[in-house]
N, C-alpha and C positions, 0 to 999 in steps of 0.2 A: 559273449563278452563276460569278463568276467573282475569280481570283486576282493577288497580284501580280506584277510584273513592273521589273525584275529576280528571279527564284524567290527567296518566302519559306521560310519552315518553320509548319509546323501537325502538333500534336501529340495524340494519342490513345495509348488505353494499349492492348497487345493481351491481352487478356482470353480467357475462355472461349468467348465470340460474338462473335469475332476483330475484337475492333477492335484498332488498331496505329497507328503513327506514320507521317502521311501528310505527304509532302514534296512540292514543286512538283517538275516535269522537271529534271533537271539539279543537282537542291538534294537537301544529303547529308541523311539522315534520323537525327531525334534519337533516341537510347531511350528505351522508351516512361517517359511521367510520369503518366499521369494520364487518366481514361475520356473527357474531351470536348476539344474543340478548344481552345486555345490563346489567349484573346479578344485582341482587338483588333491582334495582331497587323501585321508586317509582311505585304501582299500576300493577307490574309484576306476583302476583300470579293469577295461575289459577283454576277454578273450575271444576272438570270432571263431569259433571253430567249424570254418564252413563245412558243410557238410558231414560231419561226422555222424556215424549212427548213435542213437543211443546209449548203447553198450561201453562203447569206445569215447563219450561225453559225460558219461558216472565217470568210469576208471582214470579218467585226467583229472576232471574234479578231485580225488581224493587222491591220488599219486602225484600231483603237480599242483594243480592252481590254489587249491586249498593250503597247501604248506606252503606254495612260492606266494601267497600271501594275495592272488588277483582277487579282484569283488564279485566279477558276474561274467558268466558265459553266453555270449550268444549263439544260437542253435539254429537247425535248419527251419522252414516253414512245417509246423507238424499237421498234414493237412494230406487225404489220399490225394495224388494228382497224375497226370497223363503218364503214360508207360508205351514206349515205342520202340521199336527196336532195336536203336540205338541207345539207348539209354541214357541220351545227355542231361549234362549237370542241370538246362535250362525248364529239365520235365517238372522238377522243383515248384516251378513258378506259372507252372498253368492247372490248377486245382481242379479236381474233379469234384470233390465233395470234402465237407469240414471233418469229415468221421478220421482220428487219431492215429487210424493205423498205413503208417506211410509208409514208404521206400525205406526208411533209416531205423524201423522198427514197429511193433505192435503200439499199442495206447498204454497195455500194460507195463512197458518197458519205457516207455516214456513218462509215467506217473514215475518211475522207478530211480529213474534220472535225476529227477526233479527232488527229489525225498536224499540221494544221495550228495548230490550238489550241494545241499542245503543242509546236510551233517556235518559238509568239510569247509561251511563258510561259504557259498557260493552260491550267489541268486545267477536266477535265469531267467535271460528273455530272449522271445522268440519270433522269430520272421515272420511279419504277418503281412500276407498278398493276400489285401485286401479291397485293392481295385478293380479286380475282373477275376473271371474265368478262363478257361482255357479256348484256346481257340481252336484247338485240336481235336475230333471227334476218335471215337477210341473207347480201351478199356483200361481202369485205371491201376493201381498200384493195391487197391484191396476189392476189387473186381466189380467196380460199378462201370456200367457201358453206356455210351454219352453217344446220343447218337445226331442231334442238333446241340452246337451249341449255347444256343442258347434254353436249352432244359437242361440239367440238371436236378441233383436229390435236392436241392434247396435251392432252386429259383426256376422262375419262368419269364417268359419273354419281356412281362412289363416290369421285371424288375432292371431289368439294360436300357442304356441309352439307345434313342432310336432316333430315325431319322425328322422327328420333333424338335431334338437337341442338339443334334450334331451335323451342318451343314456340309459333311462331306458326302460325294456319290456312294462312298462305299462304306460311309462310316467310319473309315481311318483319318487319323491323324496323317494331314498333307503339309500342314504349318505350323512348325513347330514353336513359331512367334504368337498364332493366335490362341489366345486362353480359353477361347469356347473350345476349341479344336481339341486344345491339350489336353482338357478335363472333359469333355462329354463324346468325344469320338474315341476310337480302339485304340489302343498302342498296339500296332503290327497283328493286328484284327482280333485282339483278344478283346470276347466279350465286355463290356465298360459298365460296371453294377451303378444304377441309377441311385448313387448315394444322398441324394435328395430327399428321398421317400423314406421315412419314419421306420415303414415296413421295411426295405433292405438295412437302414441304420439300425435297429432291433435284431435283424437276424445275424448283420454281423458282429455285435456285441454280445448275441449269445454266444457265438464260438469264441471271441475271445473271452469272455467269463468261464467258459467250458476250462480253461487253460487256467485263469486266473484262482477257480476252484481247485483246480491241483497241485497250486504250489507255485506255479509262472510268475515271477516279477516286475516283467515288463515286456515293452514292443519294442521290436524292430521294423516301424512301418514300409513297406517295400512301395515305390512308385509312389510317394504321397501328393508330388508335385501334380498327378491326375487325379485328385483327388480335391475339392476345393475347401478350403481351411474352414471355413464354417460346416461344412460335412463330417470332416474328422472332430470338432470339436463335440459335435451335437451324438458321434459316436462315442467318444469318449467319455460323457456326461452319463452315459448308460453302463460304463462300465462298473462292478464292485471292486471293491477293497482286495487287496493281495490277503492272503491266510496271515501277512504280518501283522494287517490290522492298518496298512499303508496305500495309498493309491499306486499303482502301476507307474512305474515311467516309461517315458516313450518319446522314443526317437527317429527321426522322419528322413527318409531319404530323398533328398529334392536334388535331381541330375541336374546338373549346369545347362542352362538355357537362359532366351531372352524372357521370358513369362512363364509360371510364376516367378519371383525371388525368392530364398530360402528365409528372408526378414518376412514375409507374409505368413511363415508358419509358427512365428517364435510362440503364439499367444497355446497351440497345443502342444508344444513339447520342443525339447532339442533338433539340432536338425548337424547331418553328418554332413562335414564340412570338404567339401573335393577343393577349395583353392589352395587350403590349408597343403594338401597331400601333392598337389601340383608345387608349390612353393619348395617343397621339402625336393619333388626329383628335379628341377631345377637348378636348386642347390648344390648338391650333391653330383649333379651331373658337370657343375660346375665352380662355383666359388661357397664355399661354407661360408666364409666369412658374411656373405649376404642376410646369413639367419641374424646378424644383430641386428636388423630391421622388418624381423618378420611380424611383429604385431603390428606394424604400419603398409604390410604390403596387398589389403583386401581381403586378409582372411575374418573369418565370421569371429563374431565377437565371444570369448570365453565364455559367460553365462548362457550363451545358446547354441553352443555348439557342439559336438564331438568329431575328435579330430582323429587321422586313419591315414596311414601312410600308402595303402593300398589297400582295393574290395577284389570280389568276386569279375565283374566285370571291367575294372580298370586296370587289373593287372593282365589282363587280355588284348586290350583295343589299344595299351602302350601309353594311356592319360598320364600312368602314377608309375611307378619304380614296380618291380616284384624280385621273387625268389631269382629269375636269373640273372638279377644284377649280383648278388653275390652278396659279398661283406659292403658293397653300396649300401646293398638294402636294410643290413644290417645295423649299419652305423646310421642311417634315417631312424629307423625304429627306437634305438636306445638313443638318440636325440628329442625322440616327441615324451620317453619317458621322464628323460631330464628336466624337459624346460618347463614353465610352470605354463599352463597357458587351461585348456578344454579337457574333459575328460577322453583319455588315449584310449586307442584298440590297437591290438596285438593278433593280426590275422593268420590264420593256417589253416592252408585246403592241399590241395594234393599236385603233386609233379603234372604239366602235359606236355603235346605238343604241340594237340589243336584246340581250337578256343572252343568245341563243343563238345569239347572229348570227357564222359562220364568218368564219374567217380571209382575207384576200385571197387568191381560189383559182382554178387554173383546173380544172373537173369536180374539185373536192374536194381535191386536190395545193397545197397551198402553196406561192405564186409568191415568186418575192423580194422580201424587206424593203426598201419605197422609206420613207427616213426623212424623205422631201420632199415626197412628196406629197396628205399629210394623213391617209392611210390608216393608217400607224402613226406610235405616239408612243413616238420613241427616247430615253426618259431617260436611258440608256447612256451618249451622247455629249453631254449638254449642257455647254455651259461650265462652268457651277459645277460640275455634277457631278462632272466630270472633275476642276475646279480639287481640287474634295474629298475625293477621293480620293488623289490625291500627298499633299495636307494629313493627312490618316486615316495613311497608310503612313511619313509621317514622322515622327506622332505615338508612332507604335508602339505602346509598352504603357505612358506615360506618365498619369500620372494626373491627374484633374480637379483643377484647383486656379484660383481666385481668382473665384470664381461669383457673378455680379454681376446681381441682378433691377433693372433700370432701374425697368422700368414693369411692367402688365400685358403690354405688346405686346413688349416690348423685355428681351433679355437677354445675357450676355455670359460667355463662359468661357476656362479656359486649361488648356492642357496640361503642368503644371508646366515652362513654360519651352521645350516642344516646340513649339505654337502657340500661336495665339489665334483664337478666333472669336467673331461677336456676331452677334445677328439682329432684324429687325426686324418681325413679325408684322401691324404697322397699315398705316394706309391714305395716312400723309404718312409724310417722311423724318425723320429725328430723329437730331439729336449728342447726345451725352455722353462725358464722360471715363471711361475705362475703366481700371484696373490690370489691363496685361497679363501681369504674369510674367515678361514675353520681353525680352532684354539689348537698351541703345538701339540702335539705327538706324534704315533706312527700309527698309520688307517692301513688297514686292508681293503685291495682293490676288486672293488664288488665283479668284477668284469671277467678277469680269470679265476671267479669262487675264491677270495679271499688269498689266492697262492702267494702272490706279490704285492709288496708296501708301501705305501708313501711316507714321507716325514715329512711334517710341517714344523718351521721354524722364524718365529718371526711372524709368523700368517702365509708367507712363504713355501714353496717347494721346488726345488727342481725335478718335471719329470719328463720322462721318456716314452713317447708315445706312440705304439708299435705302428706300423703301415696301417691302414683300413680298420682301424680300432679306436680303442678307446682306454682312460682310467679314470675310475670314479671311485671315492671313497667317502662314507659319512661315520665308521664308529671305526674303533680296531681289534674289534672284535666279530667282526660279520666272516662267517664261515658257510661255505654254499652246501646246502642240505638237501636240494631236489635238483635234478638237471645238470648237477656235474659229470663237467668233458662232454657233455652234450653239445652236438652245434644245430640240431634242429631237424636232420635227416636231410638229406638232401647232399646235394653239390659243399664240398667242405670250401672253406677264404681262399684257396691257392687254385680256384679255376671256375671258368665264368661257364655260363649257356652261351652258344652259336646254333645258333638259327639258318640250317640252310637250306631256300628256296631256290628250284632250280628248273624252269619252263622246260619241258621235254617231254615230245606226242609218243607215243609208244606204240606195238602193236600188244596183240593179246598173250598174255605168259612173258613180257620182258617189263623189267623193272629200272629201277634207276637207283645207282649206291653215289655215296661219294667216299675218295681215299685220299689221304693227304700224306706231307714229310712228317707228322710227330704218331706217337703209339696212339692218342686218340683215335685217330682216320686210320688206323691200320698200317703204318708206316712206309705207303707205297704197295702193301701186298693187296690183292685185292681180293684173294681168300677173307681179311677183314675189312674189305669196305665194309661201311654204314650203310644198311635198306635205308631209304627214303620212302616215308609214307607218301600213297595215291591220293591220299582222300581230300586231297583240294587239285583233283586231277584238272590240266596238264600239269598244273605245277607241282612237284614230287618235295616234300619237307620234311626234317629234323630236327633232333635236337641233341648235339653232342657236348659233353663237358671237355672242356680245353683247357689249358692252364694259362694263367693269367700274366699280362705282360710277353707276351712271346708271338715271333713271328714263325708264320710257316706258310708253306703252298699244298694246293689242292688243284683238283679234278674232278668231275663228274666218270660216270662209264654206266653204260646199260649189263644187263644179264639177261638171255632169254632163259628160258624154261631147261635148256640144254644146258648151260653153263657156261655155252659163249660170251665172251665179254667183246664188249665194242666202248672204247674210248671217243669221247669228245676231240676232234681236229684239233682246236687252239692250244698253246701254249697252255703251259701250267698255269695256276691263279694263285696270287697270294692273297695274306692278309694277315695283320697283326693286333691281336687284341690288348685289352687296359684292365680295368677291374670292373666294368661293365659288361653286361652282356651283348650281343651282336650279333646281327643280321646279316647276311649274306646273299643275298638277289643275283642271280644269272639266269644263264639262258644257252641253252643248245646251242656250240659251236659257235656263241657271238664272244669272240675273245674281251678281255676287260678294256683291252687300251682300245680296243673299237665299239665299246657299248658304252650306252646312258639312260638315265631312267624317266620314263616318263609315270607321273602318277595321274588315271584317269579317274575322276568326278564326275559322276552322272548321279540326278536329282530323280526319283522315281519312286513313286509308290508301289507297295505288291501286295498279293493276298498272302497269309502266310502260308508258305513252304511251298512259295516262289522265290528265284533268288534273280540278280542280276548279273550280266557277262560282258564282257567283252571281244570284239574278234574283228580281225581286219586283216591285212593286205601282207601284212611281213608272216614270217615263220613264227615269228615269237608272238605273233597274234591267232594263230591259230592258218592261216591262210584261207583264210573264209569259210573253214569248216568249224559250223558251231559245236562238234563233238570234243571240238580242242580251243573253243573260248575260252577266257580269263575267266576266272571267278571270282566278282570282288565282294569285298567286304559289306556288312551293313551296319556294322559298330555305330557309324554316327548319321543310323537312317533317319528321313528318308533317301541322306546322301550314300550312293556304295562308292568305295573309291579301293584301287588297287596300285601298288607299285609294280609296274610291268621293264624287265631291262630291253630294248632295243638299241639298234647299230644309231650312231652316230650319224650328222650328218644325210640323214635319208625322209624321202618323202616316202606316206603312207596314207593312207585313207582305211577306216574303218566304220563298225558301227553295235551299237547295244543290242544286248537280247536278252524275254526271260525267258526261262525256264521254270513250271513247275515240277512237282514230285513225283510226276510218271515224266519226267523227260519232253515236253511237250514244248516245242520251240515257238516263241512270238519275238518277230522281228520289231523294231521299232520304225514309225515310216519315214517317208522324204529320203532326199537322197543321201547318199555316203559322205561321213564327215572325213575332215584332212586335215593332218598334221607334220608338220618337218621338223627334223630337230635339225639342233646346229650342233656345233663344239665342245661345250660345255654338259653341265650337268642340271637336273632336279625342276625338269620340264612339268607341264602339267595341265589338265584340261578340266573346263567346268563347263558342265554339260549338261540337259534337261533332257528326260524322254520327248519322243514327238513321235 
């Protein structure tokens, strides 16, 4: 995350569980006022730059965030941890040992980071997974080999919760309602550090002092909501002073549940607000004009919270908006900078397809962030962003005033006289006169780097507000100096992500494309269909950029190893997208006007890297062969749930299965469940293992 530049001030009270008044590099530090950060703020936004290495987290610091004026970066967890062969993003968050030298870099390059960031105005804080260990036995990312997990280079068994604490059979978290559950059992069997004990609260404050001696300015508590607030506080109290001479800030991740609240943690630090970032795709996904009631609609209160239009794992599971919604997502983001409310994050991690699909790597090391070559999407540096950021930092702690709902699409607000900004959510461009607040003359509009102008007249202006955009002005003189004609890498406004999922059993050597009418899909040739990745086998997935607004039809077809093509039976398929992204669900030869979807719900605990399936009685359930089960999701374990499309109108019976990591099949018992669909659509079953 990151801060402003020229160093602002950001304020915390230091307390019992040492929070204190954290000042940029170079910036004198106020006394303390009050337990949380200071909102809106000069120099307050942060940048999350998931996963970046090292390398690639100095070079933005002083090529971007530093001159585009951000406060503070947030950074991967610097911490050795699990290395498998996959190399997914989630090896991150199962630690092997606190020793510095991790996937994203040496210790030395990470002292190196820290010293650069903070030349170009830029405090850092860092991921700290601080509730467990890894659940994975293995060798790690600077070659320590775990062969129990619960040993480790820094812990043994009585430092984990055990079955003294945690009344479930296997230790896991089975209710996600009870609070012993949540805090003293596994999250999906990762070890649970017995944060009670003085001895683990000491040894994890020496690794964060480890950090805090190098120049680290804060935390990003990961899983804090397992963690129980008198724990962290009693960790915190251990911590020292940042090298500014300031206590650390820190900010708590508490996932949406019935127990704990995110109000139970205000007393150690900030906490990252998910209603906030659900209200905004909401929004956005439907009336803007709604955001004139969004301090009134549940979201956490400003002084405790930071607010994020999309994380690492929301922009995955479909909670929050991401990169392929497009200039959606875009117009969200330069929204959270405008309006005054929490201190904002500005995320950027990298393109995928599948939700555990690693980071650009070579043998699991994180190579450098290319913001050009479609691998990552750097919203860091786009134009507006940027432009929004000087806008946000000039607005300071000025207050909303002159709030103007156009339309449903279209809205417009002021910074009592700070700035102005208006946005436009639909799909053509649209003027209106707007009262801006702002004394006459002519502004440059921060959004295209200063290219285009407004005139105010009166307090007055008429402007014109392109599709999925915006204009915002505060001087007339703002001229864009980092991040022009930038739009972030990635998918440019004129075409969304389509997502196509498509059930189909294969044999061995043939694959499954899709080709559709536009150049996207290959325009009918099937020399260019689109491969469809296996890896959520039988279901075959992509992810293709389309253009926005426009209809077109498709088709699946297999390829064997020969180059034989075999086309799907049914009719062609259409479909027409908006400026959102979209999903696309079929199924082998069930044509669209004879399919419906059913999404199945099954409630079930697993060890990790066990997963759960589905399979039953139709084709598109596998036909009782568990080698061609559903695989569903565990986003929001201990429920999996999957959208599977079947025929209309038909009776079926099925049933659950797991599976672990050598393939090992366990039925679940009693007899076969049943289900009919009817006519309609958006069927669905809720179901418990037995």
């Amino acid at each position: 995350m990151n801060r402003h530049h020229p160093p602002g001030v950001f304020r915390r009270t230091a307390t019992a569980v040492a929070a204190g008044t954290l000042a940029l590099a170079g910036a004198v530090a106020l006394p303390a006022a009050d337990a949380h950060a200071d909102t809106t703020a000069k120099g307050d936004v942060i940048a999350n730059l998931w996963e970046w290495n090292w390398d690639s987290v100095a070079s933005e610091c002083t090529q971007v965030l530093g001159p585009a004026g951000y406060g503070a970066v947030q950074v991967a967890p610097p911490a050795e941890s699990l290395k498998q062969s996959s190399y997914y993003w989630w090896d991150v968050y199962q630690p092997y040992s606190y020793d510095l030298n991790s996937r994203f870099g040496t210790a030395a390059k990470f002292t190196s980071m820290v010293s650069t960031c903070h030349q170009a105005g830029v405090k850092v804080y860092t991921d700290a997974v601080i509730n467990h260990t890894a659940a994975q036995t293995g060798t790690g990312y600077n070659g320590t080999t775990i062969t129990s997990k619960y040993d480790t280079p820094e812990w043994a068994r009585a430092d984990y919760h055990d079955s003294s604490d945690c009344p479930t059979s296997d230790l896991t978290i089975q209710d996600y309602s009870n609070l012993t559950q949540v805090q003293n059992c596994e999250l999906l069997g990762l070890p649970d550090l017995r944060t009670g004990s003085d001895h683990v609260r000491t040894g994890i404050a020496d690794y964060l002092n480890s950090q805090l001696a190098l120049g680290v300015d804060g935390f990003r508590v990961d899983a804090a909501k397992h963690i129980p607030e008198a724990d962290l506080a009693a960790i915190e109290s251990k911590l020292t002073n940042t090298t500014s001479g300031t206590a650390p800030y820190v900010f708590q991740e508490v996932y949406p549940g019935s127990t704990p609240q995110p109000a139970d943690y205000y007393a150690s630090g900030d906490v990252l607000d998910f209603t906030y970032a659900s209200k905004l795709k909401s929004a956005f996904q439907g009336n803007v004009s709604d955001l004139a009631s969004i301090e009134s609609s549940g979201i956490l209160p400003a002084a405790n919270s930071v607010s994020f239009v999309t994380n690492h794992d929301t922009e995955r599971n479909g909670l929050h908006l991401s990169y392929k919604d497009g200039d959606t997502y875009k117009l969200a983001n330069l929204f959270q900078l405008a309006y005054k409310w929490s201190t904002p994050t500005v995320y950027a991690g990298w393109e995928w397809t599948q939700s555990d699909q690693a980071p650009p790597n070579s043998s699991g090391f994180v190579t450098n962030t290319d913001c050009a070559n479609g691998s990552w999407y750097c919203l860091d540096r786009d134009t507006a962003v940027v432009g929004m950021v000087a806008w946000h930092n000039a607005a300071d702690r000025a207050a909303v005033s002159n709030w103007q709902t156009k339309s449903s699409t279209v809205i417009g607000f002021g910074r009592s006289g700070a700035g102005f900004f208006a946005l436009n959510n639909g799909s053509a461009s649209a003027t209106y006169t707007f009262t801006t607040g702002m004394a006459d003359g002519t502004y440059a509009n921060v959004i295209d780097g200063g290219a285009s102008k407004v005139t105010v007249s009166g307090g007055s202006a008429s402007i014109t507000v392109p599709a999925k955009s915006a204009v915002a002005f505060y001087n007339a003189s703002y001229t864009c100096t980092v991040g022009c004609g930038d739009t972030g890498g990635g998918s440019s406004g004129s075409t969304v992500e389509a997502t196509f999922n498509e059930y189909a059993s294969t044999t061995s050597g043939t694959s499954v494309y899709v080709v559709g009418s536009i150049p996207a899909l290959g325009g009918w040739d099937t020399s260019k269909a689109i491969p469809l990745s296996s890896s959520g086998y039988p279901v075959w997935s992509g992810e293709v950029s389309v253009p926005i607004n426009t209809s077109f039809t498709f088709k699946y077809l297999k390829k064997d190893s020969s180059g034989n093509v075999t086309w799907e039976s049914n009719a062609n398929r259409s479909a027409t997208t908006t400026s959102s992204a979209v999903s696309l669900n079929n199924s082998w030869n069930v044509a669209d006007t004879d399919a419906t979807d059913v999404t199945f719900h099954e409630t079930a605990t697993t060890a990790w890297g066990t997963n759960v399936y589905v399979v039953g009685s139709l084709a598109s359930l596998g036909a009782w062969n568990p080698s061609d089960a559903i695989p569903l999701s565990s986003e929001s374990y201990p429920t999996w749930s999957k959208l599977v499309i079947v025929p209309k109108s038909t009776a079926f019976t099925y049933k659950y299965v797991k599976k672990d990591g050598s393939g090992n099949v366990t039925w679940e018992s009693g007899t076969n469940r049943s289900f009919t669909t009817g006519s309609s659509s958006g069927y669905s079953t809720n179901d418990t293992w037995k």
